[in-house]
N, C-alpha and C positions, 0 to 999 in steps of 0.2 A: 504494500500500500504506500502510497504517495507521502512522504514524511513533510507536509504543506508547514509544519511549525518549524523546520527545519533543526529538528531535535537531535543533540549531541553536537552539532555543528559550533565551531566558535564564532562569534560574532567580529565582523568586521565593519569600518564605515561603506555605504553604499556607492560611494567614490571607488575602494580601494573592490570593496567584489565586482563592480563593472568591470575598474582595468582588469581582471583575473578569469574573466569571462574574457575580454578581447584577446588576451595570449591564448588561451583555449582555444576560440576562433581561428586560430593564425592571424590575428588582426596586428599587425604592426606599426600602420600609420593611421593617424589620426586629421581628417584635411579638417581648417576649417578660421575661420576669422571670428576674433575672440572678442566679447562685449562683457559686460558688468555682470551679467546675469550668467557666466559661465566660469566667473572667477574661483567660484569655490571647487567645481570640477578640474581647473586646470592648475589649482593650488601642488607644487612639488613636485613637478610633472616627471613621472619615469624615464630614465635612458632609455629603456629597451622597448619604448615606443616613440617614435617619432612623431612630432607634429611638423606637420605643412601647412605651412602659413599663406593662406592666398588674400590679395588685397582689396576683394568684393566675394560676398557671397556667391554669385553666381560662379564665379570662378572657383572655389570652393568646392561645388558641387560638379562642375564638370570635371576638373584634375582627377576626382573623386570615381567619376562615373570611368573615363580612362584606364584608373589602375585597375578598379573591381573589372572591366572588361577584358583587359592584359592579363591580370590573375588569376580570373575563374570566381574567387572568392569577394562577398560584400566587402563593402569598404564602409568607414565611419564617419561620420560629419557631423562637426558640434557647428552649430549656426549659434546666433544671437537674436534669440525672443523674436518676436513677429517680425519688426521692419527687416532685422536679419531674413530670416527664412523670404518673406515678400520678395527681396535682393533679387534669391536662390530661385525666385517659382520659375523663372521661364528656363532655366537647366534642367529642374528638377521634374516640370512634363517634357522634356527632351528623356530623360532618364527614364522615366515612365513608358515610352513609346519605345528606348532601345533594351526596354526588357534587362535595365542593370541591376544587379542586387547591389543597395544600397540600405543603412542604418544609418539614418538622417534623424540628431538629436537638437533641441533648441531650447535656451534657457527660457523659465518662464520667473515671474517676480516669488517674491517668501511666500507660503501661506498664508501664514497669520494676517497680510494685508490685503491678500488676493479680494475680499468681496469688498473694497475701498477704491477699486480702479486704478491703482498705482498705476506711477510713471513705466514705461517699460513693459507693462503685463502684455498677455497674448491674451484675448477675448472670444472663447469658443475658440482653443489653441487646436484642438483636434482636427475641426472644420477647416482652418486655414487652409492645408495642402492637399484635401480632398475634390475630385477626383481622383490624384494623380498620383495616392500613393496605395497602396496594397491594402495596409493596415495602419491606421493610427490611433495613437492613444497618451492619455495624461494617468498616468497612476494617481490610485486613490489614495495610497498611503506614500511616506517615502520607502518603507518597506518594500516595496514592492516595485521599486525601480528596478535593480537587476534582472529580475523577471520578464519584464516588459520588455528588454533590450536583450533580454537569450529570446523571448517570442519574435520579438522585429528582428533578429539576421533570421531564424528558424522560414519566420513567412517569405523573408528578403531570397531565399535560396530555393526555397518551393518555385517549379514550371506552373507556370510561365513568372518569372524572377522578375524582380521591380523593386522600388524604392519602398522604406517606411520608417514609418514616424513618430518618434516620442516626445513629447513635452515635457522637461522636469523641473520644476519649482527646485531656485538655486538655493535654499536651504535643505533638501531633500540629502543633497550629497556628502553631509556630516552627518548624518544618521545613520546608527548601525544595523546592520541587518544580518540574519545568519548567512554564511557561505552558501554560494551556489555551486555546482557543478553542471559542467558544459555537458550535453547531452550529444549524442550521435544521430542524424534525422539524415537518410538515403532516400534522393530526392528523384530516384531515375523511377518513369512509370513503364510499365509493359504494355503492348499493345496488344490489341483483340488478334486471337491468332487465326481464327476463322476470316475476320476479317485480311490479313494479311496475305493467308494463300490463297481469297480469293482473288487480291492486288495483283498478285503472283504470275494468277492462272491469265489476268487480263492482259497482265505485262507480256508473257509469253505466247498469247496471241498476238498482238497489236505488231505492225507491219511502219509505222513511221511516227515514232514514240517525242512526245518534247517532255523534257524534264523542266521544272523551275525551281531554281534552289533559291530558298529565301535566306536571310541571315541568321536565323538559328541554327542552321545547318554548320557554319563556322561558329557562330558562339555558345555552343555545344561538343566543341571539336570535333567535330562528323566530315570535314570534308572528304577525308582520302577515303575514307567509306564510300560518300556519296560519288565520287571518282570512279571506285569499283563497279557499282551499283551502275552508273551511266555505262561504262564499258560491255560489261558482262551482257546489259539491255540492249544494247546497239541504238540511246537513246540521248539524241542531241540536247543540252543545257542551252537552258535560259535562264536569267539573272533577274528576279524579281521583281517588277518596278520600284523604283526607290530603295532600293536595299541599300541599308546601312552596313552590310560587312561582304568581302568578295567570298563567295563560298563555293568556288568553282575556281582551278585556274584558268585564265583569259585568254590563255595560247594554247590550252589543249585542245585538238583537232576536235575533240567533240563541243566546245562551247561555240556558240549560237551568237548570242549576244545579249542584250538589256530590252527587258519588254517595256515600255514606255508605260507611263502613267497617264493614260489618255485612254477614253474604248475604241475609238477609230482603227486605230494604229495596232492596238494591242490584239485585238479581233480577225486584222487579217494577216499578224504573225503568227495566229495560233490557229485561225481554221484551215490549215492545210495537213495539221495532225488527223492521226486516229484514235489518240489517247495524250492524253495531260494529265504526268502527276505534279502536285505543287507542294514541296516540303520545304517545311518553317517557315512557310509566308500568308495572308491574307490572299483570299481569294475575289477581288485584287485591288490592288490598294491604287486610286485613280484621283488625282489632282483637278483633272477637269471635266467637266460633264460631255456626254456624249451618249453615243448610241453603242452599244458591245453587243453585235448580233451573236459572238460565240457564245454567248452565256445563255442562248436561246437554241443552239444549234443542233443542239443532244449526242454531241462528242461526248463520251465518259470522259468524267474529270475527276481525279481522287486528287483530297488532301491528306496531308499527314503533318500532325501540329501537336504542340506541345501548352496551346492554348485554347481553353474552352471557347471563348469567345467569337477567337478567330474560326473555329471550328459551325458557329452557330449562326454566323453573320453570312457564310458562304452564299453566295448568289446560286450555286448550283452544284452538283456534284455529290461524291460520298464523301467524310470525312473521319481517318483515325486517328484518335489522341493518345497519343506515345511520344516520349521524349524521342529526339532521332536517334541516337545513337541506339538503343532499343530497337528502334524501325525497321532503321535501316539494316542494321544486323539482321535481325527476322526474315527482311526481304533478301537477304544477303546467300539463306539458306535454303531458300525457296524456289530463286530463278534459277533458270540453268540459262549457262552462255549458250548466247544466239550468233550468228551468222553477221562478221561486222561489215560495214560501210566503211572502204578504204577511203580516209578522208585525211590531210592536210594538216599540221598545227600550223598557228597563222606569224606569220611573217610581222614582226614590228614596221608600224607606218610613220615614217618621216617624211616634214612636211618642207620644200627647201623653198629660201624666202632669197627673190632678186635684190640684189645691192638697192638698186633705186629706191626698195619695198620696206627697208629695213628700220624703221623709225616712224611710228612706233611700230614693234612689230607683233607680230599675230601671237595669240594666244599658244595656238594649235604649235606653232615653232618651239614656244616654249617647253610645252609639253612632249613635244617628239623630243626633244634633247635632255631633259630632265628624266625620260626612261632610258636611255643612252648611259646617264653618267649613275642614278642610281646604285650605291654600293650593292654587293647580295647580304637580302636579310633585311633590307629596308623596310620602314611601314611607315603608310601614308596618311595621315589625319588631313579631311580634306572639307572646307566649308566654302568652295566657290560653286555656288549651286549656277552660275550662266553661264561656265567651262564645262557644267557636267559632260554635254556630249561627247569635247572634243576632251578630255579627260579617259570616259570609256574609250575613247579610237585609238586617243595616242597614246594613253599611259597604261597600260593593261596589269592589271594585278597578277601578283604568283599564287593567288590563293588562299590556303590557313594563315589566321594573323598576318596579312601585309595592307590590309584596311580597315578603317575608320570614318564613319560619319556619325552626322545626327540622324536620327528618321524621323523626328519630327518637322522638322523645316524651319524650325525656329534657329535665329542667329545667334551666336555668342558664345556654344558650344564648342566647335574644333579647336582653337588656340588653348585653352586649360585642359581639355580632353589630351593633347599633345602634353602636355605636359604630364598626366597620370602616365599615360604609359610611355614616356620616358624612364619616370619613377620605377614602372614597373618592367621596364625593358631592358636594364642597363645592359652595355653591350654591343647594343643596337642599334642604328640610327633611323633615328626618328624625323619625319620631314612633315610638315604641317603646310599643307598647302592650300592656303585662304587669299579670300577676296578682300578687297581694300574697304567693301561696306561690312565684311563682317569680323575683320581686323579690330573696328571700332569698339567693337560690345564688349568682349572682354581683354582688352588689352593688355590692360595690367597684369597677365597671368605670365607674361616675360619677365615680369622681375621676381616670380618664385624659380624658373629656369635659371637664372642667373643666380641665385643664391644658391642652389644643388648642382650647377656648374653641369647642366646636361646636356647628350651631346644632340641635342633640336636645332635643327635646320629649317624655319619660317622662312614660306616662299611669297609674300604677297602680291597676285597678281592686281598691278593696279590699274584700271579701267574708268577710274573719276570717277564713278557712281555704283548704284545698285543695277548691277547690267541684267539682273533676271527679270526685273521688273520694267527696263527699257522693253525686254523680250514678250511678257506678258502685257506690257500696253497694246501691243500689235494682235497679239492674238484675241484680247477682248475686246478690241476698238475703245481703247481709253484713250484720246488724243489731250497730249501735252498735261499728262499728269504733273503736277508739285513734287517737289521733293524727291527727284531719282539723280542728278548728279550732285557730286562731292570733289569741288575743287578743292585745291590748296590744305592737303594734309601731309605733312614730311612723315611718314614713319622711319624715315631712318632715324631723323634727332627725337624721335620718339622713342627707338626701341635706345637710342645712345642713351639717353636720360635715365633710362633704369639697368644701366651697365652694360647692354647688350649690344655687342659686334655688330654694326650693320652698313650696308654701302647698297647704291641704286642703281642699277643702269635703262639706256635707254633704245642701245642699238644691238642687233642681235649677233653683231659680228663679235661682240662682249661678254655674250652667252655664254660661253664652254667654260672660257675661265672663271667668269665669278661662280658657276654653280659647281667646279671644280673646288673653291676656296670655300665655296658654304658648305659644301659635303664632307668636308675634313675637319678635324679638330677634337678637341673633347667638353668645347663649351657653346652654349647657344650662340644661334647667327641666326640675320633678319637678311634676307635680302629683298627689295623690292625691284618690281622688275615692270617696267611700264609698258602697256599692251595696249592695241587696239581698243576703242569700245564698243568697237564692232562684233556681235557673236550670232553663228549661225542660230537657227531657231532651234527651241529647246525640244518643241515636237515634231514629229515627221515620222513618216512610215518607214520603217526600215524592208532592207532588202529580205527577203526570204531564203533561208540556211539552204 
């Protein structure tokens, strides 16, 4: 029976069994930017946890979301009482949507004053970061803190995995409370096996198969599975619309390409199939309105998700809920190889730019040369959503762990995200390749790179404005919207100003060497690299595999 009085146990402050609960966790860094209302938590702070200090909440909880995504394991974050946390909210639904396990804590005022309004309180503290977190909660007691924060990483690490949230009155953390001990919670589900050999039996009929690998397929480490699973099927990849992580490599002869987020487009890449499976992604996730006759077509379409949700919202098809690596395994034993289509891996595209042409120069230039010089082992943190295409052409990923985005589309995300999994990559370089409008939002997260002295390479493509929204004026007939360009912003004497290495160029005959000098070293560099702000359009039909 449950020992709930925690009898025989010696009693510690509720401070001192939280840290002893995050060593249990493997929990070693602590992100977070510190207020009045977290001082009694951060009172004598342990060695053998490190805090990371970022200089806006927001940036706090990206750097955050980064490492937990690098490492597998939640991460921790002490915000500050409500305007803190408020900071944080537009990361912390970025985090929500990339499915990261995060333990996201926030000071709240004493007790004893709490029904007086005090300065500083959270009001309805739970509510604040509702929808967008799993589970939240204010303990009733301070007793009962530690508990509440072995429940939030417990729920944090449950599929489909996400953020959550505790509130704790900053007197709560000198109260003592009996020892906890960390419990063991194995979070892989099995999948229905009837339903999998029926998968099976459809896969092995089916005669011109598309697979869609969503981002849980990589943040799950499923890819080389899902690898397998494509080869053995004789069944071409597609890249989920908007997917937040590469879960396919880009050069192997069976990947296809990126199904767009539009139905137009997406409908007549995919009715030339006879079967559609879509593992770890929404079925399908669409930025803009349209007509998607495939969803009406009565092609068999299986999911396989490790979210209910996603599983429930399906426009169409069958859907199994199994973590993938379960799944996939299952289907792994099930198919038998089939008869392959001699097909090609694809040739890297460079784009060559005439002397005359070279100032400013094209995006797409940048990009073919920046997969050129790429060390091996690289990973990409990327938030210029109006390069995305020429991003997929020219810079093509290796697969497991070599990318990074937001999936929500919210800005401010990549540049601290870059900076988690440096933290959590050392080794490895890390290349962060952002737009000049979403350099702005969390800027400041280079001066925590520069204090851990990592080895992040920021590429800013700068284009004067928000070039996706120049892109989407066109497509919705918004003529001569407000507010899309941004002259006169130096980030170089920006990133100089918080210690960071940085130089500009402007012509692409400059190219090789500066990103030769950015990609070496063992301390952050900024370089900004002035582009066109001209970019193809963000939708269009692509060619057929």
């Amino acid at each position: 029976m449950p020992d709930f009085q925690g009898a025989g146990k010696s009693n510690k402050t509720v401070r001192e069994v939280t840290l002893d609960l995050l060593r249990a966790f493997g929990i070693s860094k602590v992100f977070g930017n510190p207020g009045s209302t977290e001082l009694t938590f951060l009172h004598h702070w342990p060695d053998d946890i490190e805090y990371v200090l970022a200089l806006q909440e927001a940036s706090a909880v990206g750097m955050a979301d980064g490492y937990a995504q690098a490492t597998g394991n939640a991460a921790f974050v002490n915000l500050h009482s409500a305007a803190g946390l408020g900071h944080a909210l537009g990361n912390l639904f970025t985090s929500f949507r990339n499915k990261t396990p995060l333990v996201i804590t926030a000071g709240q005022q004493s007790r004893s004053i709490l029904p007086y309004q005090p300065y500083l309180y959270a009001e309805q503290a739970t509510m604040f970061p509702r929808p967008y977190v799993k589970w939240s909660v204010e303990p009733a007691r301070a007793e009962d803190v530690p508990t509440c924060i072995a429940q939030a990483y417990y729920i944090a690490m449950q599929h489909p995995r996400g953020p959550t949230f505790v509130s704790v009155p900053s007197d709560d953390w000198t109260k003592t409370t009996p020892a906890l001990d960390a419990r063991l919670v194995y979070p892989e589900v099995a999948p229905d096996l009837m339903a999998i050999k029926k998968l099976a039996g459809v896969i092995q009929q089916a005669t011109n198969i598309a697979f869609v690998a969503g981002p849980t397929v990589d943040r799950s480490g499923a890819v080389d599975q899902m690898i397998e699973l494509a080869e053995r099927s004789d069944a071409v990849v597609w890249a989920s619309p908007m997917s937040s992580r590469a879960s396919f490599p880009e050069r192997h002869p069976l990947f296809a390409g990126f199904l767009q987020a539009a139905p137009e487009p997406l409908s007549k890449t995919l009715e030339q199939y006879d079967l559609v499976v879509v593992f770890g992604a929404p079925v399908f996730t669409f930025h803009i309105e349209g007509r998607c006759d495939f969803l009406h077509s009565g092609t068999p379409l299986w999911q396989i998700t490790d979210d209910p949700t996603e599983a429930a919202i399906a426009a169409t098809g069958t859907s199994i809920l199994s973590t993938l690596p379960s799944a996939i395994r299952a289907l792994l034993r099930e198919v038998k190889v089939k008869n392959r289509t001699e097909r090609q891996p694809k040739a890297p595209e460079t784009v060559s730019v005439p002397a005359a042409d070279g100032k400013p120069m094209r995006a797409e230039f940048l990009l073919s040369r920046l997969s050129a010089a790429l060390p091996e082992g690289a990973i990409v943190v990327e938030e210029a959503p109006s390069h995305r295409p020429a991003i997929q052409r020219y810079l093509p990923m290796s697969g497991a762990d070599s990318f990074y985005t937001m999936a929500s589309g919210g800005l401010g995300y990549s540049l601290p995200a870059s900076v988690g999994v440096a933290l959590a990559r050392q080794g490895r370089r890390i290349v962060c390749l952002i737009g000049d409008g979403s350099t702005m939002y969390s800027v400041q997260a280079i001066w925590t790179a520069v204090q851990h002295k990592l080895p992040l390479t920021i590429i800013v493509l700068n284009n004067s404005g928000y070039g996706a929204m120049r892109a989407f004026s066109r497509i919705l007939g918004a003529e001569r919207p407000p507010g899309i360009d941004l002259p006169g912003i130096d980030f170089v004497r920006i990133a100089q100003g918080f210690g960071c290495t940085a130089s500009r160029i402007h012509e692409a005959a400059d190219l090789d060497a500066a990103l030769h000098d950015a990609l070496t070293g063992l301390e952050p560099k900024l370089l900004e690299v002035i582009v066109d702000p001209a970019i193809s359009a963000i939708y269009s039909v692509p060619n057929a595999h």
